[in-house]
C-alpha positions as CSV (number, residue, x, y, z in Angstrom):
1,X,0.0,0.0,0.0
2,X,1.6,3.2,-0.9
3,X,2.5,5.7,2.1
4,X,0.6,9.0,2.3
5,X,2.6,11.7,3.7
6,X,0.9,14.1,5.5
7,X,-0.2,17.6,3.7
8,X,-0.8,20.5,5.7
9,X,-2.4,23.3,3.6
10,X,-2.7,26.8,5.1
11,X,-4.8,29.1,3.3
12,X,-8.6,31.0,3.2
13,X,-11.5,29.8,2.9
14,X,-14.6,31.5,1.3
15,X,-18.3,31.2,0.2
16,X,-18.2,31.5,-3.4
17,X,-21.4,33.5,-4.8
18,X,-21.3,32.5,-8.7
19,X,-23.4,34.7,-11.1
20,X,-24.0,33.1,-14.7
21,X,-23.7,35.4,-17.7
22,X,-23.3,35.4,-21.7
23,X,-20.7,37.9,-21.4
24,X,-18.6,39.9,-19.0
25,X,-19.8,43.4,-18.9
26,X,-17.0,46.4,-19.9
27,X,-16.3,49.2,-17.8
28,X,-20.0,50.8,-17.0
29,X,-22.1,48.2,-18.3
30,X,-24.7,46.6,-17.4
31,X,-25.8,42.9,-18.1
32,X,-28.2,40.5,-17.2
33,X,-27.1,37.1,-15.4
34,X,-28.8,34.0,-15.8
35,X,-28.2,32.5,-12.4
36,X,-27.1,33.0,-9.0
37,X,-25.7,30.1,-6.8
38,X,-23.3,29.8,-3.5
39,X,-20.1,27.2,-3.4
40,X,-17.8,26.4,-0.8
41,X,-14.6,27.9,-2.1
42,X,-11.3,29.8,-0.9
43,X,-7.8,28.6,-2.8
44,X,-6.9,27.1,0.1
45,X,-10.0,25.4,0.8
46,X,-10.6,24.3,-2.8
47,X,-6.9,22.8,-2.7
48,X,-7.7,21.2,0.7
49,X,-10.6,19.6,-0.9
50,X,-8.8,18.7,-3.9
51,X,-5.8,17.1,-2.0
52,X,-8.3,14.7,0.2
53,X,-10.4,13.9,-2.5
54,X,-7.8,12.5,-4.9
55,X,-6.8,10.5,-1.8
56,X,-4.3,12.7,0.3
57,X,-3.7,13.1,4.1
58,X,-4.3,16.0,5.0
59,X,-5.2,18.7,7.7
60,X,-6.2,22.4,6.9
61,X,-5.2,26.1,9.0
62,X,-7.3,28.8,8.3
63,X,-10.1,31.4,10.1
64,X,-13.7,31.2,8.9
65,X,-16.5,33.7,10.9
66,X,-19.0,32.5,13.8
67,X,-21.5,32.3,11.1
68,X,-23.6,30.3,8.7
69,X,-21.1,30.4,5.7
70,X,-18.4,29.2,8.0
71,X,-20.0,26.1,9.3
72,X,-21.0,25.2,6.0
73,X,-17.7,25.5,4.7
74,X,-16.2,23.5,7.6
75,X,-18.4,20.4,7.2
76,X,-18.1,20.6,3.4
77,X,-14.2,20.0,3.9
78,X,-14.7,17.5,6.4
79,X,-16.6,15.2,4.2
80,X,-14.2,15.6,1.8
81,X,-11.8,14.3,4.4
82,X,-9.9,17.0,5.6
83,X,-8.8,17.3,9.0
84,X,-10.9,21.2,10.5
85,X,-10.3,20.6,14.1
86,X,-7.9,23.7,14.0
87,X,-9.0,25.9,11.7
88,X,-10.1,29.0,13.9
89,X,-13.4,30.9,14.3
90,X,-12.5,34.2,14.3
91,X,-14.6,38.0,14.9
92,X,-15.1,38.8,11.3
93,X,-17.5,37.8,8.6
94,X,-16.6,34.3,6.8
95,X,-14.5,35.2,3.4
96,X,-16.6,35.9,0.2
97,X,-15.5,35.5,-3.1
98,X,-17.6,36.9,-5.5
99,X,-17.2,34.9,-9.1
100,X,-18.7,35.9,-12.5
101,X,-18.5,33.0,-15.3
102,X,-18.9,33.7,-19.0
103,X,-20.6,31.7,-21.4
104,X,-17.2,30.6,-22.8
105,X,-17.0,29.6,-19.4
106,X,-13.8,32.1,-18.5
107,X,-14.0,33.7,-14.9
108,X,-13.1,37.3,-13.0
109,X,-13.4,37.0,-9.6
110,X,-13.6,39.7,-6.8
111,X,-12.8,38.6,-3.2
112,X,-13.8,40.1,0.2
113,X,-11.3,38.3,2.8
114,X,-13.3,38.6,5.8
115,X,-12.2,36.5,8.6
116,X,-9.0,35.5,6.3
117,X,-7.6,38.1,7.5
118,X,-7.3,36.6,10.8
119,X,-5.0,33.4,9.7
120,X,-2.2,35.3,11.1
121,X,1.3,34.8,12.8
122,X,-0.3,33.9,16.2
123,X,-2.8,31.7,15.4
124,X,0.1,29.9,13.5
125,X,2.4,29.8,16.1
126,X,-0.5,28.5,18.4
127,X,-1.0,25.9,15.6
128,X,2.7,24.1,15.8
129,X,2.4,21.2,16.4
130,X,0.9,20.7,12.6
131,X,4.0,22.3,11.4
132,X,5.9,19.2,12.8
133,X,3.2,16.7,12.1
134,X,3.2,17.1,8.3
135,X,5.5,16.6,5.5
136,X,4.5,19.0,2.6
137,X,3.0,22.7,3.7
138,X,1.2,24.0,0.6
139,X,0.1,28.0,0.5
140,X,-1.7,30.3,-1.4
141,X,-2.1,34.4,-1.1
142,X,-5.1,35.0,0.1
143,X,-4.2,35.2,4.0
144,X,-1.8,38.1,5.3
145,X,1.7,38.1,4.1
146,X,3.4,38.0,7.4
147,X,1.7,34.5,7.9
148,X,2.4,33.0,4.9
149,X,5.7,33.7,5.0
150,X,5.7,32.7,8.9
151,X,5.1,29.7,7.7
152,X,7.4,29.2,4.9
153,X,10.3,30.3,7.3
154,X,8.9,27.8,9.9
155,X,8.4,24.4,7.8
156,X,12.0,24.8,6.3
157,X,13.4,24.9,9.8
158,X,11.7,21.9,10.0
159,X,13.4,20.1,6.6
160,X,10.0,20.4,5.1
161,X,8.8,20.4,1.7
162,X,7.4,23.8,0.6
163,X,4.7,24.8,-2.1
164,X,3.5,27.6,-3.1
165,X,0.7,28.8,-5.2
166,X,1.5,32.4,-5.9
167,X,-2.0,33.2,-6.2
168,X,-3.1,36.5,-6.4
169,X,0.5,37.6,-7.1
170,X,1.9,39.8,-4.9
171,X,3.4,43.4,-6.2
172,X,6.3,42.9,-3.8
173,X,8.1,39.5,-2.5
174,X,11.1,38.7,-0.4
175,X,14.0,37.6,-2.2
176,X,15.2,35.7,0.6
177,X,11.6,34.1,0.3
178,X,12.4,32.4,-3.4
179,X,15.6,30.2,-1.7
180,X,13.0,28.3,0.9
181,X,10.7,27.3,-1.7
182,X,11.0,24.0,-3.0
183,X,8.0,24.5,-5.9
184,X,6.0,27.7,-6.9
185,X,3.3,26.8,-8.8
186,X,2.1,30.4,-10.7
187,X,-0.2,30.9,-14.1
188,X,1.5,32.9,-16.7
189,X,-0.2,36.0,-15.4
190,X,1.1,35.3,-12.1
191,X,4.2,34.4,-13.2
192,X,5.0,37.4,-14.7
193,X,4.0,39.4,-12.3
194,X,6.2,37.9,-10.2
195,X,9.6,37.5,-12.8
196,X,8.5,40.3,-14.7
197,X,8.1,40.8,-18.3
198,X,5.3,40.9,-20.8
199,X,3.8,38.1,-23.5
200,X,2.7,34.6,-22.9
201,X,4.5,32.2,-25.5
202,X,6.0,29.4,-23.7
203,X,9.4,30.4,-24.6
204,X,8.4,33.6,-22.6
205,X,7.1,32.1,-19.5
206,X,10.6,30.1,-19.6
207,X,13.0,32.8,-20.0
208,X,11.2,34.6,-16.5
209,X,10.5,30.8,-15.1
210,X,14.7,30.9,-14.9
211,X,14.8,33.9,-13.4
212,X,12.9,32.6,-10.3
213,X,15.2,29.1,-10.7
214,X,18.3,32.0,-10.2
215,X,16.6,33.4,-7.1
216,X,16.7,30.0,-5.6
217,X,13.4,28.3,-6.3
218,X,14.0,24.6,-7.1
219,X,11.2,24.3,-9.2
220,X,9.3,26.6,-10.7
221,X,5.6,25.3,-12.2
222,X,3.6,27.1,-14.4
223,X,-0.1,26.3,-15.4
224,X,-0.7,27.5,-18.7
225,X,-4.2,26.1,-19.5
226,X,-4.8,24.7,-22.6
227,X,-1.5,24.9,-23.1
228,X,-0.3,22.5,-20.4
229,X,2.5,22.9,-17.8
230,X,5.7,23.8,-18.1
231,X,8.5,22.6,-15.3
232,X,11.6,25.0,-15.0
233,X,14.6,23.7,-12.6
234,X,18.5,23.5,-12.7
235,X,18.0,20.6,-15.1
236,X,16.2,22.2,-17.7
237,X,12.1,22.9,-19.3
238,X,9.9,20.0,-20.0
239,X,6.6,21.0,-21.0
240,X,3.4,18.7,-20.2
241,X,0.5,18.4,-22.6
242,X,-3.0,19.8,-21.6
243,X,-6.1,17.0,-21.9
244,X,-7.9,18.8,-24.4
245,X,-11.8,19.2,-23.5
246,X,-14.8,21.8,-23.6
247,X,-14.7,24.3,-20.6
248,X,-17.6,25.0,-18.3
249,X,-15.4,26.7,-15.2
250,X,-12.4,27.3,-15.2
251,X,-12.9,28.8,-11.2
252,X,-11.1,26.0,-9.2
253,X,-9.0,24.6,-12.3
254,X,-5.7,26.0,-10.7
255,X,-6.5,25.2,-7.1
256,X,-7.6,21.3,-8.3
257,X,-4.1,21.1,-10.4
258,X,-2.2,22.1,-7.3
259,X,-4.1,20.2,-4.9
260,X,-3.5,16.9,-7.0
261,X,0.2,17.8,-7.7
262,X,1.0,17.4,-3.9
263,X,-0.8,13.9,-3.9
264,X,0.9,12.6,-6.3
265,X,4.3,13.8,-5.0
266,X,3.2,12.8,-1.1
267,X,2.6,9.4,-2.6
268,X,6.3,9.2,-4.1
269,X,5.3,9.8,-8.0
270,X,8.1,11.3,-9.5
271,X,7.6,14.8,-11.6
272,X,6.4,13.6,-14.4
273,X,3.7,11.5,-13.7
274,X,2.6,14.1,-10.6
275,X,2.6,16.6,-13.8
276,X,0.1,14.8,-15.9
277,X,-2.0,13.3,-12.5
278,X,-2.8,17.2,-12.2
279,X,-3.2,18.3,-15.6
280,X,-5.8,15.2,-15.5
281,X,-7.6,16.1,-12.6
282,X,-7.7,19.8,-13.5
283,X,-9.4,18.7,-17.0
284,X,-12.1,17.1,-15.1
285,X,-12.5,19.9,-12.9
286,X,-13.1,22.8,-16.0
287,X,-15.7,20.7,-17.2
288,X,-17.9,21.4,-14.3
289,X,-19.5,24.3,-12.5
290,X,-18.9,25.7,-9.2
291,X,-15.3,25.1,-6.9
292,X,-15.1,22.7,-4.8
293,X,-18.2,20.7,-6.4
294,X,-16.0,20.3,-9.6
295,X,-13.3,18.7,-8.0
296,X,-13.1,14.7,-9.1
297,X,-12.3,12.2,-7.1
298,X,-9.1,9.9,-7.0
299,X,-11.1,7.0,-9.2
300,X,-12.3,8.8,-11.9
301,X,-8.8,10.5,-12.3
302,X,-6.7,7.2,-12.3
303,X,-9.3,6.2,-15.1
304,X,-9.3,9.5,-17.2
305,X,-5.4,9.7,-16.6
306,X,-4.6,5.8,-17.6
307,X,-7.3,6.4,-20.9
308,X,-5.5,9.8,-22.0
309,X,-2.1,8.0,-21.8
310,X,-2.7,5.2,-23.5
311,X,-4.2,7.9,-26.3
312,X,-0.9,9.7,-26.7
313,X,0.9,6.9,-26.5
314,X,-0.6,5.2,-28.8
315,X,-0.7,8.5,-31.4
316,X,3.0,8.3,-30.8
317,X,3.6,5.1,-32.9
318,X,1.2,6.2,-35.5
């Protein structure tokens, strides 16, 4: 039986409030929707969900409000079979994350943080004992800076490894930050922002992916969508097909990639197949509405995965 390490993700955790449309209005338009619905969401929650799911170990830190939203949110992760008994109830409203979805089924999404605000250096500290418990910390940026990078600091003293999801990019970020991260996982936007630079060829997203590799990251990951992934490191750029398909949502499409990335590596897969274990579950995931409700689980993404290699493969000799 393969050994799951133990995933600790640390990150937000929001009620997403989804409005349907044809098309995005421009600046001082108005448009009708076609529907209005509420999903558990957050980026950390929604890679949480993702990582326990597709069969990980795994335990969550974050602050939800004493409120409806929040108790929904923690027994939605729950039966997904993450481990809530930490995350913190905390004075302000639960996180809200309001997402509009085109017809094309592209997303803009507007997020009120709420009681995210209070995943801070404290409650962290308080919260140690998780720290040494787990094996991979994953994070994202929708909790305050000085926590996230509490953290990072504090699970490398501990010899563990380190992910993160660089998501919303930040406008400023410690260079001494880049040398304690084993993988950052960014979109092109994001990686950009990040590396800086303009364009998104792959040959573009490579030259600033190197950059990051000269800062000190180990590996640098970049979703592209339909275009794949693309791994930067020491050793080189390998780029990993996308599973083509028709997108609904594209909300939790990141947050499903990264949350099936650390699976695969907690269960000793080695880059390449964790790549394409991600870029399978993520092309379930954009064929579905809503965030965490997308998600697949761990058999329908063996089966899509071992049918789409067999494909290529079998292209391959043709």
């Amino acid at each position: 039986m393969t050994l799951k390490q133990k995933i600790l993700v640390v990150g937000s955790l929001n009620m997403d409030m989804v409005i349907d449309m044809v098309q995005m209005p421009a600046v001082g338009e108005t448009v009708l929707g076609s529907s209005l619905t509420y999903n558990p969401g957050g980026k950390g929650a929604n890679q949480a969900c993702a990582a326990a799911r597709l069969g990980g170990n795994v335990k969550m830190l974050g602050c939800v409000g004493n409120d409806e939203f929040g108790e929904l949110l923690k027994k939605n992760l729950s039966r997904c079979g993450v481990d809530v008994s930490d995350i913190k109830t905390g004075s302000k409203n639960t996180g809200l994350a309001c997402i509009y979805v085109d017809s094309q089924g592209n997303n803009s999404i507007v997020v009120i943080p709420g009681a995210n605000l209070e995943c801070d250096v404290e409650y962290l500290k308080a919260c140690d004992k998780a720290f040494q418990e787990c094996d991979y910390l994953i994070l994202q940026m929708e909790i305050p800076k000085e926590a996230i990078y509490y953290a990072i600091n504090r699970a490398k003293e501990l010899s563990k490894t380190v992910i993160l999801n660089p998501a919303p990019a930040p406008d400023e970020f410690p260079e001494d930050i880049f040398q304690k991260l084993d993988y950052i996982t960014p979109n092109g936007t994001e990686l950009l922002k990040l590396g800086g630079g303009s364009g998104n060829t792959i040959e573009k997203y490579t030259q600033v992916a190197r950059k990051l590799v000269d800062k000190g990251v180990k590996n640098v990951l970049v979703t592209m969508g339909e275009k794949g992934a693309l791994l930067v490191s020491e050793k080189g750029a390998e780029i990993f097909p996308a599973r083509k398909v028709t997108p609904i949502d594209t909300t939790a499409a990141g947050d499903c990639f990264n949350g099936a990335f650390l699976v695969a590596l907690s269960e000793g897969m080695d880059h390449n197949k964790a790549v394409m274990f991600a870029n399978a579950a993520s092309s379930i995931a954009v064929t579905r509405n809503g965030a965490q409700a997308s998600i697949p689980d761990r058999n329908e993404t063996d089966e899509v995965l071992e049918d789409w290699i067999y494909k290529i493969s079998k292209t391959s000799f043709e």
